[in-house]
C-alpha positions as CSV (number, residue, x, y, z in Angstrom):
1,X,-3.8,-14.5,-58.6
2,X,-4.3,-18.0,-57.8
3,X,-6.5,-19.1,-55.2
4,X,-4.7,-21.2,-52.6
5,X,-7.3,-22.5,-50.0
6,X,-7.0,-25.7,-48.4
7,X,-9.8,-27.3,-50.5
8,X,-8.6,-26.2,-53.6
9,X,-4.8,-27.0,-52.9
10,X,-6.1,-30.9,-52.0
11,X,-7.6,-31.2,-54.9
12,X,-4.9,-30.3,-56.8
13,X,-2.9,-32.4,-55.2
14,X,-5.1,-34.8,-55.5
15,X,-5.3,-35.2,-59.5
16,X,-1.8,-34.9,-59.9
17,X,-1.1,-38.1,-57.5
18,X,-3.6,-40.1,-59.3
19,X,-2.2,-39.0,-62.9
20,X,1.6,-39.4,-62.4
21,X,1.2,-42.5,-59.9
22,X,1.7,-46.1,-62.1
23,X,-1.2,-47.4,-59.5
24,X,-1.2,-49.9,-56.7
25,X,-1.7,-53.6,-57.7
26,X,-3.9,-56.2,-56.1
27,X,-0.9,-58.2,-55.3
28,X,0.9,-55.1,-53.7
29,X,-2.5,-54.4,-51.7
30,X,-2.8,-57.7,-50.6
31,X,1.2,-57.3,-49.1
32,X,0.2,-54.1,-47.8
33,X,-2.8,-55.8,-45.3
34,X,-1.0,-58.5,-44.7
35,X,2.5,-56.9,-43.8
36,X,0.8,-54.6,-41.5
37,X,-1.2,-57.0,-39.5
38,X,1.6,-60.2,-39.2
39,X,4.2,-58.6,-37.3
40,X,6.1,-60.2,-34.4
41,X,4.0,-59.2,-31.5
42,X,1.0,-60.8,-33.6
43,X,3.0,-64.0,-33.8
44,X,3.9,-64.3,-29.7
45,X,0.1,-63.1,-29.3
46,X,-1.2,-66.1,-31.3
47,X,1.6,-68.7,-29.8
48,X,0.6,-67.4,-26.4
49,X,-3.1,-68.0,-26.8
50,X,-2.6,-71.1,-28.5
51,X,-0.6,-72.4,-25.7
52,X,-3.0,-70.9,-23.1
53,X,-6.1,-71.7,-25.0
54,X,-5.1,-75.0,-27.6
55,X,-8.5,-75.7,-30.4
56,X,-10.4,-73.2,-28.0
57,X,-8.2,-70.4,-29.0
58,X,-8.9,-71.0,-33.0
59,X,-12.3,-70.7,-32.0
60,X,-11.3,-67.2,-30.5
61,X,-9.4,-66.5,-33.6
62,X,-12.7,-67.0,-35.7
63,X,-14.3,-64.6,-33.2
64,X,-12.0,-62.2,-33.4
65,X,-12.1,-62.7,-37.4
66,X,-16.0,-61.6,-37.3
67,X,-15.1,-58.5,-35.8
68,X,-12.0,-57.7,-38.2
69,X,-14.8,-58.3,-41.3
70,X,-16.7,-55.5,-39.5
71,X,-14.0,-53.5,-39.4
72,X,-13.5,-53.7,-42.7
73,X,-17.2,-53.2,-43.5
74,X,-17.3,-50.0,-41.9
75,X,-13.8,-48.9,-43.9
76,X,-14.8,-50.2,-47.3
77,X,-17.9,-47.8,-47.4
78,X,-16.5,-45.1,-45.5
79,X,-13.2,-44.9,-47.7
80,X,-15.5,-45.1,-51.2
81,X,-17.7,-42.8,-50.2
82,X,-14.5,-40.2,-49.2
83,X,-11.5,-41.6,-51.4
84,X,-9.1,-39.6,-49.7
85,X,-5.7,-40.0,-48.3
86,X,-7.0,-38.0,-44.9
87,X,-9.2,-41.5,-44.6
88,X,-10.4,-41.5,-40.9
89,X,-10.2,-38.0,-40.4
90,X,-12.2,-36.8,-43.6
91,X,-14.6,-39.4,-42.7
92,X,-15.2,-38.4,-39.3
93,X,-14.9,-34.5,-40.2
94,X,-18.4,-35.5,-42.2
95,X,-20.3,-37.3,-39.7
96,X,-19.7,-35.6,-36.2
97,X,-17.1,-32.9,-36.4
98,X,-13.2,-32.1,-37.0
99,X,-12.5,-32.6,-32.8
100,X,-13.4,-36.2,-32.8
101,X,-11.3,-36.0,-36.3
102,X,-7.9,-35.2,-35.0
103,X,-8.5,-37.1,-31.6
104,X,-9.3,-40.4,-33.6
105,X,-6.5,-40.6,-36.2
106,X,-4.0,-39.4,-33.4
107,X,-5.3,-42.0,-31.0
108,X,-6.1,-44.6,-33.9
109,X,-3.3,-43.9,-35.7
110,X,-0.2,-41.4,-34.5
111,X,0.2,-42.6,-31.1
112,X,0.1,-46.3,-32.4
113,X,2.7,-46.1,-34.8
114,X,4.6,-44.3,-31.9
115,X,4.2,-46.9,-29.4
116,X,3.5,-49.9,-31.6
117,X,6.5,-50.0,-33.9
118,X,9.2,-48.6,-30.6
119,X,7.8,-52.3,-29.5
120,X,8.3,-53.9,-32.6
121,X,11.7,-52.1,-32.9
122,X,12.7,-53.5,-29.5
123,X,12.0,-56.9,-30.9
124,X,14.0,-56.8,-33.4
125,X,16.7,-55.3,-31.2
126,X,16.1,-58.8,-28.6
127,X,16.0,-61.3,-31.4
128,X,19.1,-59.7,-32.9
129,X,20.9,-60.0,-29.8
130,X,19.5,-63.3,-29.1
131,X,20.9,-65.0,-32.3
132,X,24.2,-62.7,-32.6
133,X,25.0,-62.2,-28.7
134,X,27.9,-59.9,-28.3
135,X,28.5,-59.2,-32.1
136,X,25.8,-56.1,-33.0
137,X,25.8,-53.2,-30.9
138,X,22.4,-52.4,-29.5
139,X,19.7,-50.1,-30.8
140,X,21.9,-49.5,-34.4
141,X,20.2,-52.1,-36.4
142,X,16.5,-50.8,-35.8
143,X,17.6,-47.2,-36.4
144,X,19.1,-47.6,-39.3
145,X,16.0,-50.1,-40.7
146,X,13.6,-47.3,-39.2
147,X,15.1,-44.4,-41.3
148,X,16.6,-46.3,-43.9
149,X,13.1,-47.2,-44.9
150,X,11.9,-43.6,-44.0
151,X,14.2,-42.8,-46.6
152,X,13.6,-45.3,-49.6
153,X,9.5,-44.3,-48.6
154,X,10.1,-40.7,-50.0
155,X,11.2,-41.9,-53.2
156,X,7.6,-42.9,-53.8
157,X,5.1,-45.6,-54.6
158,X,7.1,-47.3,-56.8
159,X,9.4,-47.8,-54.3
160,X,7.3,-48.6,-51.5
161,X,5.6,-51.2,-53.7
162,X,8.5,-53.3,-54.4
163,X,9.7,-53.0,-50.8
164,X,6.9,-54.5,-49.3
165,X,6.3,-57.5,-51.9
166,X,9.7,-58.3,-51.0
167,X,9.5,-58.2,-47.3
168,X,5.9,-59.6,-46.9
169,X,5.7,-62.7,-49.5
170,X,9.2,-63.7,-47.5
171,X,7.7,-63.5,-44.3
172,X,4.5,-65.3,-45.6
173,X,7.0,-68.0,-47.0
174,X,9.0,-68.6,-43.8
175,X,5.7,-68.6,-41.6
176,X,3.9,-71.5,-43.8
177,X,7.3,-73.5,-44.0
178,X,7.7,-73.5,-39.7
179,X,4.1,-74.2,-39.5
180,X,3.7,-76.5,-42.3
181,X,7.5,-78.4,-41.0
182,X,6.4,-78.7,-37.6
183,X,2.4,-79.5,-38.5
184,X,3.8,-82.9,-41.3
185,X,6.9,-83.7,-39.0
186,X,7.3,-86.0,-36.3
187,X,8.4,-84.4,-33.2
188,X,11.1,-87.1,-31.1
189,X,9.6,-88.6,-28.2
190,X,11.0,-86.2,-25.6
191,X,10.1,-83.1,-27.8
192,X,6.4,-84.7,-28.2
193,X,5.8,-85.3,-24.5
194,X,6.7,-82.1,-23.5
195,X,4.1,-80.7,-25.5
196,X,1.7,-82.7,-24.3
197,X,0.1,-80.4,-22.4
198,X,-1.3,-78.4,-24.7
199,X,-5.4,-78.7,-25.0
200,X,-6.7,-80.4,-28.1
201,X,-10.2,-80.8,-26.9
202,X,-13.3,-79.4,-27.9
203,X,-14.6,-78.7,-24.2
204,X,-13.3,-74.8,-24.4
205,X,-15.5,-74.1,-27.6
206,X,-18.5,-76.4,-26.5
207,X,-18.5,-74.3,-23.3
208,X,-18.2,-71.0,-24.6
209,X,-15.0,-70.4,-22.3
210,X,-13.3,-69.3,-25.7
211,X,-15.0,-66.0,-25.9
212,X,-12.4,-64.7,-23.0
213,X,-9.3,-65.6,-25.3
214,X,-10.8,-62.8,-28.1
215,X,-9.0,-60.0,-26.9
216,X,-6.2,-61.6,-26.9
217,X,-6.8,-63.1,-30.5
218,X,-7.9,-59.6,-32.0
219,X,-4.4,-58.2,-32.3
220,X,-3.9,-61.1,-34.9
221,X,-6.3,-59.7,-36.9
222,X,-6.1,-55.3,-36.9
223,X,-4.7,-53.0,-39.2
224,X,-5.8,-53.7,-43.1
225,X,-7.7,-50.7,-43.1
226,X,-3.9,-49.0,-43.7
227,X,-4.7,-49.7,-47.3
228,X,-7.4,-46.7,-47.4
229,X,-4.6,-44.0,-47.3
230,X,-3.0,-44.9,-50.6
231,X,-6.1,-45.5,-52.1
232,X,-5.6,-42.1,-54.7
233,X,-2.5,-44.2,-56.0
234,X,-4.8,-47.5,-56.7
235,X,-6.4,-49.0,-59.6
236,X,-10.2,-49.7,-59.5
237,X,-10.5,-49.4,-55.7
238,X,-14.1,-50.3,-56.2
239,X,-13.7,-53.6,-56.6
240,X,-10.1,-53.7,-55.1
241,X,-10.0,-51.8,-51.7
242,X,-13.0,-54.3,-49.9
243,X,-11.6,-57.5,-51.7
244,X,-8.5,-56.8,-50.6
245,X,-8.9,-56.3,-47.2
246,X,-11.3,-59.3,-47.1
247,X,-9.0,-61.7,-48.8
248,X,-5.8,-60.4,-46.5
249,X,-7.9,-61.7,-43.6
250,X,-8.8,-64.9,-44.2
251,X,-5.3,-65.3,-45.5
252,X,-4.1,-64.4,-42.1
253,X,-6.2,-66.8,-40.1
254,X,-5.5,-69.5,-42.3
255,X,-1.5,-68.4,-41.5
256,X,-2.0,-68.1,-38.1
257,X,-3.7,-71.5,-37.6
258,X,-1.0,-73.5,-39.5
259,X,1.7,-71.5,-37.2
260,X,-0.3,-72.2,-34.0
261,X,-1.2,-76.3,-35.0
262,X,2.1,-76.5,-35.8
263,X,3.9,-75.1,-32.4
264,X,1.7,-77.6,-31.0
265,X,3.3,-80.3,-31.4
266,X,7.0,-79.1,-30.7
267,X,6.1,-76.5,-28.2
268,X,5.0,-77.2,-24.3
269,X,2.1,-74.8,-23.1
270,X,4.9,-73.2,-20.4
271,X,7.1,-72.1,-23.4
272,X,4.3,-70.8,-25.4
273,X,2.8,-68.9,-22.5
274,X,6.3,-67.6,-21.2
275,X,8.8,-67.5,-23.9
276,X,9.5,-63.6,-25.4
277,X,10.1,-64.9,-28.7
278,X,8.7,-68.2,-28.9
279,X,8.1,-68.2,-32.2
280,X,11.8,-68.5,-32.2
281,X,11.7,-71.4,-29.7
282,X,9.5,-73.3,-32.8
283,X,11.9,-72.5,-35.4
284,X,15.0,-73.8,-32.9
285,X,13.0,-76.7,-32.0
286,X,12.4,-77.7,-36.0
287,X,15.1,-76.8,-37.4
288,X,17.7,-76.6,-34.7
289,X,20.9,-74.1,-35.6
290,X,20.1,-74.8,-39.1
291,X,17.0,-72.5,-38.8
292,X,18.8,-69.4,-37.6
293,X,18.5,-68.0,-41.0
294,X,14.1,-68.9,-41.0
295,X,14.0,-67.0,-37.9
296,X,16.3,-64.0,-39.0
297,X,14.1,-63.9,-42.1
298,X,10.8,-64.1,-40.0
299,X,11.7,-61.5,-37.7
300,X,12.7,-58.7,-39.8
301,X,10.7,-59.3,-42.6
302,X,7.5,-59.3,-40.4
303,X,8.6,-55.7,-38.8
304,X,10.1,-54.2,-41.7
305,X,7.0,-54.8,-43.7
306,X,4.7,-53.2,-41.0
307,X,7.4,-50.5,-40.5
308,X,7.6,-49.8,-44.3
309,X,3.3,-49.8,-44.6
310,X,3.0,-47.7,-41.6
311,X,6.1,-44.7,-43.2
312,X,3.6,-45.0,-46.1
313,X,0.4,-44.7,-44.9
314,X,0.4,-42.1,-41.5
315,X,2.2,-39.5,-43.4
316,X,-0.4,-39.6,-46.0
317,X,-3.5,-39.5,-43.1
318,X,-1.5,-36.4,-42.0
319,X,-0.9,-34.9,-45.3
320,X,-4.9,-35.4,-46.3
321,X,-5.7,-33.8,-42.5
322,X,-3.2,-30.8,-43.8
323,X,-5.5,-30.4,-46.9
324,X,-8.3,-29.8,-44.1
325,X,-6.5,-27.3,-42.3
326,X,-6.2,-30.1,-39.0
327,X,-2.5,-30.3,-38.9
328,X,-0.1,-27.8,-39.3
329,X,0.2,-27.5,-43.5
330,X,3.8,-28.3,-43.7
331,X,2.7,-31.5,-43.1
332,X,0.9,-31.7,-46.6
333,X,4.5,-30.8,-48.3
334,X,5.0,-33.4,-51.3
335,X,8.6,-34.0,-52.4
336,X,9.0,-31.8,-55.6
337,X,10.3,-35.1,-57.4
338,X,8.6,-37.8,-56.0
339,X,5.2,-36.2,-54.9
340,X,5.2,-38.1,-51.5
341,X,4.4,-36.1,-47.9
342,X,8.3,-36.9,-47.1
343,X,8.1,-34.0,-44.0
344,X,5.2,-36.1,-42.5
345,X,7.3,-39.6,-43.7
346,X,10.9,-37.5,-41.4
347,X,8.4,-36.3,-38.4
348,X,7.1,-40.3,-38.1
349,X,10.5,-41.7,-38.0
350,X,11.6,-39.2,-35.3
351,X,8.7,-39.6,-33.5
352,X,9.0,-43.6,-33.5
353,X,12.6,-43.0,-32.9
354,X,12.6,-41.5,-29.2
355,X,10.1,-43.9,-27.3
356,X,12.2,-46.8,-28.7
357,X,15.8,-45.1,-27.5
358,X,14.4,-44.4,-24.3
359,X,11.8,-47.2,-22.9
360,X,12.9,-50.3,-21.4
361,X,12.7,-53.5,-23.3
362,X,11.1,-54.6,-19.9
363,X,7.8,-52.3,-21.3
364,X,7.2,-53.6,-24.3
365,X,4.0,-55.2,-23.5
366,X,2.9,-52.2,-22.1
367,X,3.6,-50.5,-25.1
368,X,1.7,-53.2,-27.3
369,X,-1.4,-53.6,-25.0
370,X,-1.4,-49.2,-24.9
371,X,-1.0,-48.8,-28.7
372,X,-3.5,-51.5,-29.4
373,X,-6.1,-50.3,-26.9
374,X,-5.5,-47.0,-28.8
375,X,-6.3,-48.5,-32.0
376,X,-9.6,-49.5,-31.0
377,X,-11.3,-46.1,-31.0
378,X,-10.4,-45.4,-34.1
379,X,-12.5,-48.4,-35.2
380,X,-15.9,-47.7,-33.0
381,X,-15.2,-44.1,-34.3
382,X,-15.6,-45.6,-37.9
383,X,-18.6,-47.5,-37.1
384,X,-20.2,-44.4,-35.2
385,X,-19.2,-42.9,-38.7
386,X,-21.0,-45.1,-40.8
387,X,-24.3,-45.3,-39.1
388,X,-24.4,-41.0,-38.5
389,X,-23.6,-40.6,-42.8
390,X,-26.2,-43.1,-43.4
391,X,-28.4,-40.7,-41.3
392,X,-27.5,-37.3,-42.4
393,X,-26.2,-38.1,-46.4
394,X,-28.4,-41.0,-47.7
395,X,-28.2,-39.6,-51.0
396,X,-24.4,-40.2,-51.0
397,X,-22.6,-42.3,-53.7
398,X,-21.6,-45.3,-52.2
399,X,-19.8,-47.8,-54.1
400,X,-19.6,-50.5,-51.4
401,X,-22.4,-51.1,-49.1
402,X,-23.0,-52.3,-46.4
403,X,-24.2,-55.7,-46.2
404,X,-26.9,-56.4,-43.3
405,X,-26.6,-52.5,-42.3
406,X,-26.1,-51.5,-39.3
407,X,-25.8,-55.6,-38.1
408,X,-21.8,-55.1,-38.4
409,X,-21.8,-51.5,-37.2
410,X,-23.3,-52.7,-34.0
411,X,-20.9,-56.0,-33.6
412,X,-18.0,-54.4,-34.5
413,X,-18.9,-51.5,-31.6
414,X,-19.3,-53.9,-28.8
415,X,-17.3,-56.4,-29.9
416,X,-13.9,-53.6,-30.1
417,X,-15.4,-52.2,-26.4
418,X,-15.2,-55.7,-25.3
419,X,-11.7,-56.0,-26.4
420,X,-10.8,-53.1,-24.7
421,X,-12.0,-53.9,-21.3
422,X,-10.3,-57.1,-21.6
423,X,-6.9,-56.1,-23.6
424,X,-4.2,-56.9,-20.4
425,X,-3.4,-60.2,-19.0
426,X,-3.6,-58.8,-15.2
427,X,-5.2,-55.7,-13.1
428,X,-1.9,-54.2,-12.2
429,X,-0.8,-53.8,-15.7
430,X,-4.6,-52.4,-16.8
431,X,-4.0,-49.8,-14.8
432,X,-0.6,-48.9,-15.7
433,X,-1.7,-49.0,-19.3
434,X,-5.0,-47.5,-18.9
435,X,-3.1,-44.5,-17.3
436,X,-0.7,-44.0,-20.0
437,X,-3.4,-44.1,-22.4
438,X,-5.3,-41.6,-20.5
439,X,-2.6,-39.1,-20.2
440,X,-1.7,-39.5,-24.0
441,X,-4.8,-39.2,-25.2
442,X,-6.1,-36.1,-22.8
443,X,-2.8,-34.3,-24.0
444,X,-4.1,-35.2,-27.5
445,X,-7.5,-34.0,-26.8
446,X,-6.5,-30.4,-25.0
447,X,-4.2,-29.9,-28.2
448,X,-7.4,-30.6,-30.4
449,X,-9.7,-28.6,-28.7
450,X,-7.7,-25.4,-29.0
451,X,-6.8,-26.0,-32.6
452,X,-10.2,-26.5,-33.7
453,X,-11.9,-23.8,-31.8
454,X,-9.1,-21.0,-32.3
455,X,-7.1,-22.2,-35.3
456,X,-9.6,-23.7,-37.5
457,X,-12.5,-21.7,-35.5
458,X,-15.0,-24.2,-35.8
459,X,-17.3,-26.2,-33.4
460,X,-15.5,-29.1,-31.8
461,X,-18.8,-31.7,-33.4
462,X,-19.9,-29.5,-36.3
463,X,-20.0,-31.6,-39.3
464,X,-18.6,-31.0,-42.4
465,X,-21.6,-30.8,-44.4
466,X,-20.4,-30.3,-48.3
467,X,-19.9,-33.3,-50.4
């Protein structure tokens, strides 16, 4: 008879993925990073700060780079060291236990694809409205982008791959033309004196008063460690998987700063700092009616990209944390065709589906700042990670190293708890997001305790000591 355990029927699993898989490219990984990190919320963040902030805010925006590279630090080793597509879970499993496992990756990762995309979704849903008032009825649009993408994510890599080199390189194209058009253009005079308020000195950075814009800054810059769940299906993720993240971020500030500079001169600060969608309020302002297409383009192509990595990625988290006996195993079902977790791919679109249908556009900040917030543990957990398998497996194979060890451990740690402390605009809404947060993730944690100590029957931090 053959033997079926958990360990065994990963591995399995994992051989067949990487031998019938025709392997991620660098170009695809370098959509992936991208696409899930430029979304619309990241573009009213960086218009916001920019009109709240002016040069100071790209000095933010380098901060807040600093601690994405740490980020990515931590991620590169961990994910080389465990190449598997249960990523944060597996890596945490091996440094302090399978409790803070399930709580990180359903904090980190569940609850923001929950809350984050619903927002995104919503989005969409205003700026659809906005530029076709009266002719789309509301909510069908996002639905059908939600699970038609669900859908075209279970037919596989392939699939996936072409989607999001599609959706991304357009969105990266539409960005650097606004930005680069507004940046090389001259604004009329009416146009340029109401953006005249916007800061262009240096006093901000000279100051240091820059450093409370980071928070604000850092959701420009998180999610390219949604790469490290696919990385079974890429080529030479040695060399690949760091450089890729690496080279996604710089790309994005250099993005960002174009978009911002530009704004600057067609924008006044009160738009910036006010407007839902003022990234729509740039493209009007540059192109006029004629840029109703730009903006269409912009919008959409920035969510479905994050949308389409997200379907791709989570399900995979949840299928590896199947193969560790974490989540219930019919997560870890593959499609009998297509060898993707398409039960786990179903389960994320639903569970995306029913904050969006029922929360208020009115929250959608709310549900940014609390999915955001979440996100953040996930990264101290990673650099908690690092530091603890440097201490208890320094044997280990590990492709990538850190560089300066444990100098970005210990920057990306306070600089993500300092982001958290400081991740709403006003008290009132800290609270109200603090307390959804709590209640998510104490619902999250009671469900762990009892599955590790009953199901899996294991101690809540007792490492996973085999290799």
């Amino acid at each position: 008879m053959t033997d079926t355990t958990p360990a065994q029927g990963a591995s399995a699993r994992e051989s067949h993925r990487r031998s019938s898989a025709p392997g991620i490219g660098f170009k695809t990984m370098i959509a992936i990073c991208v696409g899930c990190v430029v979304v619309q919320g990241a573009m009213a963040s960086a218009l916001m700060g920019f009109g709240i902030g002016g040069l100071s805010f790209l000095a933010a925006m380098g901060l807040a780079l600093l601690f994405a590279f740490c980020n990515a630090i931590s991620f590169s080793e961990l994910s080389l060291m465990y190449p598997s597509s249960g990523t944060l879970a597996t890596y945490t499993q091996k440094a302090i236990g399978h409790f803070p496992a399930i709580v990180s990756v359903f904090s980190g990762y569940v609850i923001v694809a929950m809350f984050g995309l619903s927002a995104e979704l919503l989005l969409v849903d205003a700026l659809l409205q906005t530029l076709f008032p009266g002719m789309l009825p509301s909510y069908l649009i996002p639905v059908l982008l939600l699970f038609g993408l669900a859908f075209l994510n279970i037919l596989g890599t392939d699939v996936f791959a072409k989607l999001q080199n599609l959706f991304t390189f357009a969105m990266i194209a539409a960005i650097l033309l606004v930005g680069a058009t507004a940046l090389l253009d001259t604004p009329t005079s009416s146009v340029a004196q109401a953006a005249a308020g916007i800061d262009w000195g240096l006093e901000g950075i000279s100051d240091g008063s820059f450093i409370g814009l980071t928070a604000l800054a850092m959701w420009m810059f998180v999610g390219c460690e949604y790469i490290c769940p696919l990385i079974e299906d890429i080529r030479q993720p040695e060399r690949r998987v760091p450089r890729a993240m690496f080279v996604s971020l710089i790309i994005i500030f250099l993005l960002f700063t174009l978009f911002c500079l530009g704004a600057g001169r067609y924008l006044s600060m009160e738009t910036l700092t006010t407007s839902p969608l003022p990234y729509l309020d740039l493209v009007d302002g540059v192109f006029g009616k004629a840029g109703l297409i730009i903006a269409t383009v912009m919008g959409l192509t920035a969510t479905c990209s994050t949308v389409n990595t997200v379907l791709a990625t989570v399900p995979r988290m949840l299928s590896g944390m199947a193969d560790n006996g974490q989540v219930f195993g019919i997560m870890g079902k593959l499609h009998s065709r297509f060898e993707t977790p398409w039960i786990g791919i179903l389960f994320l679109a639903a569970i995306v589906a029913i904050p969006f249908l029922l929360v208020s556009p009115d929250n959608i900040i709310v549900l940014l700042i609390g999915a955001s917030t979440s996100w953040l543990l996930a990264y101290i957990v990673a650099h908690i990670n690092v530091i603890v398998l440097r201490v208890r497996k320094p044997g280990h194979a590990r492709p990538y190293r850190t560089p300066l060890y444990p100098v970005p451990q210990l920057i990306g740690i306070a600089g993500m708890g300092y982001v958290a402390a400081n991740a709403s605009p006003s008290p009132e809404m800290t609270a109200m997001v603090y307390t959804l947060l709590g209640v998510v993730l104490g619902i999250v944690g009671v469900i762990a305790l009892f599955w590790v100590k009953f199901k899996m029957k294991k101690g809540l931090f007792e490492p996973d000591m085999t290799d």
